[in-house]
Backbone bond lengths (Angstrom), bond angles and torsions (degrees), N, CA, C in turn:
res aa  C-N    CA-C-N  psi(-1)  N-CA   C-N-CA  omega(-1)  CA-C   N-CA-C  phi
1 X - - - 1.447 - - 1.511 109.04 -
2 X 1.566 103.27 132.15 1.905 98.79 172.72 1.704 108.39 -112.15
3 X 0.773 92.79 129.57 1.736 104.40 -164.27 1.663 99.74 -90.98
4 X 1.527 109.85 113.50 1.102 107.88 178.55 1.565 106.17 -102.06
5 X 1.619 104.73 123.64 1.421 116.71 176.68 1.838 97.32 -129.27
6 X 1.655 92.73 167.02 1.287 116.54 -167.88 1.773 80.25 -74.14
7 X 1.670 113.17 169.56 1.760 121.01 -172.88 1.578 83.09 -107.62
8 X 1.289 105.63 111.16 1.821 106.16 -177.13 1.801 88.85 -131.33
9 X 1.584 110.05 -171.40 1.373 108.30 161.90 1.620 102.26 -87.82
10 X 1.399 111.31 -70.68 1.889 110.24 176.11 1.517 119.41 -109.91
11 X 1.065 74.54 164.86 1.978 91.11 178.96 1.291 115.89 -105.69
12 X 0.895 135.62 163.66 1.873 160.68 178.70 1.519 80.43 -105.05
13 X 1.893 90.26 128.75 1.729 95.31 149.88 1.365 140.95 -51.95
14 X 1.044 110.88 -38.22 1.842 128.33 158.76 1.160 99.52 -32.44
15 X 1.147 105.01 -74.81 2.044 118.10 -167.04 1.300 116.10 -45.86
16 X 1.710 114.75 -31.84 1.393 109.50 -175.33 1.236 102.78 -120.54
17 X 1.290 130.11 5.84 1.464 120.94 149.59 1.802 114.71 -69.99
18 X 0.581 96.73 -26.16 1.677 118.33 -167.08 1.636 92.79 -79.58
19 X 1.430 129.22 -72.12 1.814 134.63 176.50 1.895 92.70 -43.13
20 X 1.328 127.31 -47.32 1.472 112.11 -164.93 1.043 112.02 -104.11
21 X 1.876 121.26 18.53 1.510 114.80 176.15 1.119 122.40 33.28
22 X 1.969 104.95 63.08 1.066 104.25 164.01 1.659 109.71 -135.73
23 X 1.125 117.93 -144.25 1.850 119.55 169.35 1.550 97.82 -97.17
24 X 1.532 130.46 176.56 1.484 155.06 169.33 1.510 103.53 -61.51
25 X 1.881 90.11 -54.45 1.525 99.09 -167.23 1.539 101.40 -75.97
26 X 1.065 148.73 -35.70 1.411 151.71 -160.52 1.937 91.88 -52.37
27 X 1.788 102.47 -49.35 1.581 100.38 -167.67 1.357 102.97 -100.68
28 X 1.367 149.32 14.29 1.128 134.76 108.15 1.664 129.61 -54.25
29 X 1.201 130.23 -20.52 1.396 112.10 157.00 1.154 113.60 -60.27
30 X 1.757 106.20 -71.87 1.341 107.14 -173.25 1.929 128.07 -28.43
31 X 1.727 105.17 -57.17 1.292 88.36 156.07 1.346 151.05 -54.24
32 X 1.305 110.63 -15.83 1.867 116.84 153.96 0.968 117.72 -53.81
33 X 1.798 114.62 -47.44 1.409 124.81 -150.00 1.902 94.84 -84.82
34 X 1.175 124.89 -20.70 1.465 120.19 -154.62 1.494 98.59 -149.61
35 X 1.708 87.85 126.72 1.433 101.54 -170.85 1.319 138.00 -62.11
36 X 1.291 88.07 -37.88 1.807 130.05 179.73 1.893 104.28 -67.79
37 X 1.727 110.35 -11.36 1.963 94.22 170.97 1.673 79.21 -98.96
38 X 1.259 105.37 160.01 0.981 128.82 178.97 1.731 108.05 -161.74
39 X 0.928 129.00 86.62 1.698 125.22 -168.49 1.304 120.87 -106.31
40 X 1.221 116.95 104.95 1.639 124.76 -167.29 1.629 116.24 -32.05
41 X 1.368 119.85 130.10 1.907 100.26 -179.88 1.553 103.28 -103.91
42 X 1.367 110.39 156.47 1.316 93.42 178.13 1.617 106.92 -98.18
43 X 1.429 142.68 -147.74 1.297 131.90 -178.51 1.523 111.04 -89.64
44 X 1.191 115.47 -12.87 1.799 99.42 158.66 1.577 128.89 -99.68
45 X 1.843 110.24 15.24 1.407 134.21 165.83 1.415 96.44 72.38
46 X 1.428 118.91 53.76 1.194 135.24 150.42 2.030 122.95 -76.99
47 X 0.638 108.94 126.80 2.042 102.16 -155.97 1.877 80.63 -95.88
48 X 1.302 103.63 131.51 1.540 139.23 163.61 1.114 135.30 -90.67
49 X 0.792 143.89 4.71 1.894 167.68 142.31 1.732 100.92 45.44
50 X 1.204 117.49 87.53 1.927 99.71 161.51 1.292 136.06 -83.68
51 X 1.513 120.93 -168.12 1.466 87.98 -171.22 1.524 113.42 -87.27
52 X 1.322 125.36 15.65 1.095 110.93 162.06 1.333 129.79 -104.63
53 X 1.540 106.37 -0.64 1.733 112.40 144.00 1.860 122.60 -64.55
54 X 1.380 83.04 -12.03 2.010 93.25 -158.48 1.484 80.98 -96.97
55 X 1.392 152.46 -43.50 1.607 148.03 159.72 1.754 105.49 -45.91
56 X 0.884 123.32 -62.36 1.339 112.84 175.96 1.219 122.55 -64.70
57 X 1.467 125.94 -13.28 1.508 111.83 -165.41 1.889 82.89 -98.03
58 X 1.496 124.51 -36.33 1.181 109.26 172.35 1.185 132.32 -53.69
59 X 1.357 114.55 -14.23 1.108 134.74 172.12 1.834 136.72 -73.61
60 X 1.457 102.41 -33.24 1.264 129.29 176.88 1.290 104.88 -95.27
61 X 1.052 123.48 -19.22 1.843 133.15 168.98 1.231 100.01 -72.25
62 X 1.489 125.76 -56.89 1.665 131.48 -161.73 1.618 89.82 -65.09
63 X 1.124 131.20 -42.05 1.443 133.99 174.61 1.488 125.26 -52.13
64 X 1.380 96.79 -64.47 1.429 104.71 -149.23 2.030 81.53 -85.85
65 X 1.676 115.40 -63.21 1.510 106.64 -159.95 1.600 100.54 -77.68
66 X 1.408 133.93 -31.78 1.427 110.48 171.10 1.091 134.07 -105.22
67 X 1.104 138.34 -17.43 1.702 134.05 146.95 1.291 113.23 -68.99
68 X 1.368 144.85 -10.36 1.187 109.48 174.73 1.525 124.23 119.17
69 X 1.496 99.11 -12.72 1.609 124.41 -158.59 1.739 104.40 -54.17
70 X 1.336 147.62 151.44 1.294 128.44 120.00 1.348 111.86 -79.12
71 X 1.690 111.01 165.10 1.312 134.05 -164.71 1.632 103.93 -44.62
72 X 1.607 103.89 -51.18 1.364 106.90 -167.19 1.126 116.59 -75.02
73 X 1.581 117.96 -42.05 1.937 116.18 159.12 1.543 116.87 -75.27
74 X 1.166 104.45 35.21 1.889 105.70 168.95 1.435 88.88 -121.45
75 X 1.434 124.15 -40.70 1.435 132.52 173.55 1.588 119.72 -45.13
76 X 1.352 94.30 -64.07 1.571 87.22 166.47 1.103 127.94 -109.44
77 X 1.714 127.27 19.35 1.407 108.12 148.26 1.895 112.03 -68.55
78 X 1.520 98.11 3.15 1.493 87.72 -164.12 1.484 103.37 -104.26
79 X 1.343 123.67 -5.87 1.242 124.07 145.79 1.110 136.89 -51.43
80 X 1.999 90.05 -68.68 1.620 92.93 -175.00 1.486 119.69 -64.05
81 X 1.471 125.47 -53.55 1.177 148.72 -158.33 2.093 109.19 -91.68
82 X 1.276 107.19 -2.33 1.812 111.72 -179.30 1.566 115.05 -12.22
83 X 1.331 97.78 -80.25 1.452 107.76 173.71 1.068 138.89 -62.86
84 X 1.457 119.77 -18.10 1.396 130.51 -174.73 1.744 98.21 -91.76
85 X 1.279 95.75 -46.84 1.662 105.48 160.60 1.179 131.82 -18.06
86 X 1.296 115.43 -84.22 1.255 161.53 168.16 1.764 119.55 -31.70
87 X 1.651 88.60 -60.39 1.681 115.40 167.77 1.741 95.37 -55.26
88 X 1.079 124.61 -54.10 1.697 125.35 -147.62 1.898 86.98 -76.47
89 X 1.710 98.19 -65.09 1.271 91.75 -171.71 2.341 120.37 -43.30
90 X 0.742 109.83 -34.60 1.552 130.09 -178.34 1.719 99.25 -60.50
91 X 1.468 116.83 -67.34 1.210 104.45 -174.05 1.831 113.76 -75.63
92 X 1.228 120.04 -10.47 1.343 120.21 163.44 1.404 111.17 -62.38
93 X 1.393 115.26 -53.96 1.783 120.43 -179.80 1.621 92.89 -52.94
94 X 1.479 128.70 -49.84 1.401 120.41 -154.16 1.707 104.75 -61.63
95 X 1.063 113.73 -63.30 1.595 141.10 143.91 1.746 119.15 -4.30
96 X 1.562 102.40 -46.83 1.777 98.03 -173.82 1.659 84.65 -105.00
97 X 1.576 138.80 -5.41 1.161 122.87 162.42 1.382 122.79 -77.88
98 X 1.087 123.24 -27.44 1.594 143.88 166.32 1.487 113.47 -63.69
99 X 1.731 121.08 -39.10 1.119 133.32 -175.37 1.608 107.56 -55.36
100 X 1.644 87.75 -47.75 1.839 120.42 -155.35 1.868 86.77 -61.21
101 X 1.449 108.15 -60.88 1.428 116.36 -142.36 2.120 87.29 -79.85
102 X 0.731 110.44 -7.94 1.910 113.06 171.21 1.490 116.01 -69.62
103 X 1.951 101.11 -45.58 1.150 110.50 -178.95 1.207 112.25 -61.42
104 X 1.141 118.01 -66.32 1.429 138.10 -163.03 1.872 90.73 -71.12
105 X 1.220 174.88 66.13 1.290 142.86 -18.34 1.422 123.56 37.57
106 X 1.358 119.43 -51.51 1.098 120.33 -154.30 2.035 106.27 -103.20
107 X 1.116 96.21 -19.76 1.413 116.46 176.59 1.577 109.45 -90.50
108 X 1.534 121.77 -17.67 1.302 109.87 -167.96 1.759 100.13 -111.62
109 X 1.850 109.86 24.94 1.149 114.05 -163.23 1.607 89.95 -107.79
């Protein structure tokens, strides 16, 4: 999944529950469950999401809702494998954006 958000510094949970079609609470678990979200609060414990909370949570989505992952083997493929991870997931996004922008080329032919 590529989560299209506005290019801001942070996000409102709303905002990025809403880009990953999911619930509030879905990405408040997840941040319990995974070490790596970490989302700035502000002083009334409002959660701030940047984009490198917004890379990881796309990330734990590509895991957990489309491969198949449970929590605990999304956990530690995300240990063991981070970077190698990470790398694969990135050039796949690059890949279904290239796919996207061919089609749409290919439709305006």
């Amino acid at each position: 999944m590529h989560v299209e958000l506005p290019e801001k510094r942070y996000y409102g949970i709303g905002e990025v529950a809403r880009a990953f079609n999911v619930n509030t609470s879905l990405l408040r678990f997840w941040e319990k469950e995974f070490d790596v979200l970490q989302p700035k609060k502000n002083a009334k414990g409002n959660r701030k999401f940047t984009q490198d909370d917004i890379k990881n949570l796309e990330l734990i989505y590509h895991l957990v809702k489309e491969r198949g992952f449970t929590l605990d083997g999304a956990k530690i493929h995300l240990k063991e494998n981070r970077k190698k991870t990470l790398d694969n997931f990135e050039i796949i996004r690059k890949l279904e954006t290239v796919k996207a922008e061919l089609l749409k080329i290919k439709n305006q032919l």
